[in-house]
C-alpha positions in Angstrom: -11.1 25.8 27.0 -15.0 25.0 28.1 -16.6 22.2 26.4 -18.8 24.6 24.1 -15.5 26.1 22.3 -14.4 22.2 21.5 -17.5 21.2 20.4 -18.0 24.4 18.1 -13.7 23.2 16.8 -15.7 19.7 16.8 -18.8 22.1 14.5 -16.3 23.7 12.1 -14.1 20.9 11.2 -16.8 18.2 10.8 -15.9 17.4 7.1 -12.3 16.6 8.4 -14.0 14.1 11.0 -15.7 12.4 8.6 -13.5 12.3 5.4 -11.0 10.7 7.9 -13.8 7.8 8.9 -14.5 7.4 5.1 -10.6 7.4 4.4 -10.3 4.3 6.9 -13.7 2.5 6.0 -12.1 2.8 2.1 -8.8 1.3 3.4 -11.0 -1.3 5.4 -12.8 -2.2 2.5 -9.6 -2.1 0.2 -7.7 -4.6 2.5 -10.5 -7.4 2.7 -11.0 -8.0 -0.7 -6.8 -7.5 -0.9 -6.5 -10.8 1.3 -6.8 -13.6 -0.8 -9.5 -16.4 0.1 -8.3 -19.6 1.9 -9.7 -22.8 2.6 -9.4 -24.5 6.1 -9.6 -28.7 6.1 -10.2 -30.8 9.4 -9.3 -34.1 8.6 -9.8 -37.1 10.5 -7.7 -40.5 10.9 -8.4 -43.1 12.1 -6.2 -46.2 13.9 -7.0 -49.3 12.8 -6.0 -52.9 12.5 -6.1 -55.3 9.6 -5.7 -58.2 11.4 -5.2 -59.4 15.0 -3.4 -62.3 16.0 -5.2 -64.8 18.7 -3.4 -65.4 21.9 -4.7 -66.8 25.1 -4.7 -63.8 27.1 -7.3 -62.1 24.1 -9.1 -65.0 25.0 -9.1 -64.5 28.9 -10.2 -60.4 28.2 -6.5 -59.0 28.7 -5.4 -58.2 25.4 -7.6 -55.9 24.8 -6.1 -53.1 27.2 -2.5 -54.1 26.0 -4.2 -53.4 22.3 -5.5 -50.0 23.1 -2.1 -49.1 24.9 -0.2 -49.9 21.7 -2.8 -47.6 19.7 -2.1 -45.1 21.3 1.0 -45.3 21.5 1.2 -45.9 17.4 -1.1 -42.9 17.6 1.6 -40.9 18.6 3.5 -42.2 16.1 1.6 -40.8 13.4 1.6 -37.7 15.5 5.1 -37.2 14.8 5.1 -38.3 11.1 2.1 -35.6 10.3 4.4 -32.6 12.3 7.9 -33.9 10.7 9.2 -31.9 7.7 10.2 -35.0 5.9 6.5 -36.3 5.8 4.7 -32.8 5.7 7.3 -32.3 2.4 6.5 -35.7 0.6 2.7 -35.0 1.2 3.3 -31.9 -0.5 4.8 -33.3 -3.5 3.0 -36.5 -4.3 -0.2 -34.3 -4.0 0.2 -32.2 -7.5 -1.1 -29.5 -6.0 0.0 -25.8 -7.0 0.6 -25.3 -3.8 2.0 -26.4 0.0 -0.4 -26.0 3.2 0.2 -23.6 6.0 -1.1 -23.5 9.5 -0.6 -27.3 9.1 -1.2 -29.1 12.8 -1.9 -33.1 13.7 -2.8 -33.5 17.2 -3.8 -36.9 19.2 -7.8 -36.6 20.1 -7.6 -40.5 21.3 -5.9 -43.5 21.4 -7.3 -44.7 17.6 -8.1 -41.0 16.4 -5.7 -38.1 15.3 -7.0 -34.8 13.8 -5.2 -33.3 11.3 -5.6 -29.4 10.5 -4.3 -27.2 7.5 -4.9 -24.0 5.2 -4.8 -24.0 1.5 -5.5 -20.9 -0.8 -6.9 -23.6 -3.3 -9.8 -25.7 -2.6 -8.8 -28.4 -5.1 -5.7 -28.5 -3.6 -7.2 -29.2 -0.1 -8.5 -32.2 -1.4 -5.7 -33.6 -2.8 -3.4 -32.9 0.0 -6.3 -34.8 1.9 -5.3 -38.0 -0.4 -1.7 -37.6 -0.7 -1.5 -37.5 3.5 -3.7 -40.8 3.5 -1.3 -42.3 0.6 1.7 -41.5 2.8 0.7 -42.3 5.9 -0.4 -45.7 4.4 3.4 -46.2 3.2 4.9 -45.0 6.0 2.7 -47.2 8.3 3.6 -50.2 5.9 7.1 -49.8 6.3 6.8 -50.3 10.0 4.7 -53.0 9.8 7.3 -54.6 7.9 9.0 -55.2 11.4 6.5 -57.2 12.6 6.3 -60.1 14.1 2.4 -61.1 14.3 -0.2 -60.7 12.6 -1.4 -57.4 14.5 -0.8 -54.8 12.0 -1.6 -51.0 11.4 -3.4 -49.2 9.4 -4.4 -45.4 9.3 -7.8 -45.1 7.6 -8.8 -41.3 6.8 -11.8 -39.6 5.8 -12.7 -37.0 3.4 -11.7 -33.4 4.7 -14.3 -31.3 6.1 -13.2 -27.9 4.1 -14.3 -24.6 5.2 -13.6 -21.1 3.9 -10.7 -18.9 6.1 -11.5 -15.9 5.6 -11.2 -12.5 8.0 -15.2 -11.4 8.7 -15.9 -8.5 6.5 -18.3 -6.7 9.5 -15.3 -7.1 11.8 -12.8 -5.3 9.5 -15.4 -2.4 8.8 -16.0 -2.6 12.4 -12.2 -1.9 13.3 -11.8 0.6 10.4 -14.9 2.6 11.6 -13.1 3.1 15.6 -9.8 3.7 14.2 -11.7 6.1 11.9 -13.5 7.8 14.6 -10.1 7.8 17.1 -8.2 9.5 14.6 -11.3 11.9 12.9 -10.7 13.5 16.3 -7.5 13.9 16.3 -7.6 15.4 12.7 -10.0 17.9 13.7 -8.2 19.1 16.8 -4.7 19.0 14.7 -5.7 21.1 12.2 -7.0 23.9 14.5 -4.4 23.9 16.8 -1.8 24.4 13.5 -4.1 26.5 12.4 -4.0 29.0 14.8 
């Protein structure tokens, strides 16, 4: 066939072609508003001290290094209470909320700072999940400092959430919806004449 006789197929069939785009930007549209709204919080906490016992060596400039080696190394720590199921389970239930995170993640950005990442379908719920992970970590970090010896304690200080809508982009779905339309509007057309025949 020359490229006249699929363009007049193309001609004859063209409601096929688009009723198949409008089928797809429909089912497109249908599937954003289908998945539900969720709200993405960035937290930040920070390693602290409440108190700091005074030793010759602080005196002489050397403690200071050892300090920042052992907050980092408590930093860690916290790490792995924020990505343990234990912790991530009691933060969920002393919060009230209606509902658990997902996509939850704590990472290590520095030796006194760890971010903490998680999705909620509940804004309300992102912020208490922000203050029941600052309770626990507080208790968690006061049973450890139980063991102590001096007076160099932890603490974990944490700020209020940044919280963000996580949602897909509407132009990107209709985007997507409108090529898969137009891949398989061809198709359509050139199916139907070829049963047709």
């Amino acid at each position: 066939m020359e490229l006249k006789e699929y363009i007049a197929i193309f001609k004859k069939n063209i409601w096929i072609f688009l009723m198949t785009i409008l089928v797809f930007w429909t089912a497109g549209a249908i599937f954003y508003r289908a998945v539900p709204e969720k709200y993405k919080s960035t937290m930040d906490l920070n390693i602290s001290r409440t108190g700091v016992a005074i030793t010759g060596e602080e005196k002489e400039g050397y403690d200071y290094f050892y300090r920042l080696q052992a907050d980092d190394i408590f930093s860690e720590t916290v790490v792995g209470w924020l990505n343990s199921p234990r912790v991530i389970s009691e933060i969920c239930n002393s919060s009230g909320a209606t509902s658990c995170p997902s996509g939850y993640e704590a990472r290590k950005v520095s030796a006194q700072l760890v971010q903490v990442v998680y999705v909620n379908p509940n804004r309300e719920d992102s912020d208490k999940i922000a203050q029941s992970l600052v309770n626990v970590m507080a208790r968690e970090t006061g049973n450890l400092n139980l063991s102590q010896k001096n007076e160099n304690w932890f603490e974990v200080l944490g700020n209020y959430p940044f919280i963000e809508a996580d949602k897909i982009n509407f132009n990107k779905i209709m985007l997507a919806s409108l090529i898969l339309g137009i891949f398989f509007g061809f198709w359509m057309v050139f199916m139907r004449h070829y049963f047709k025949r």
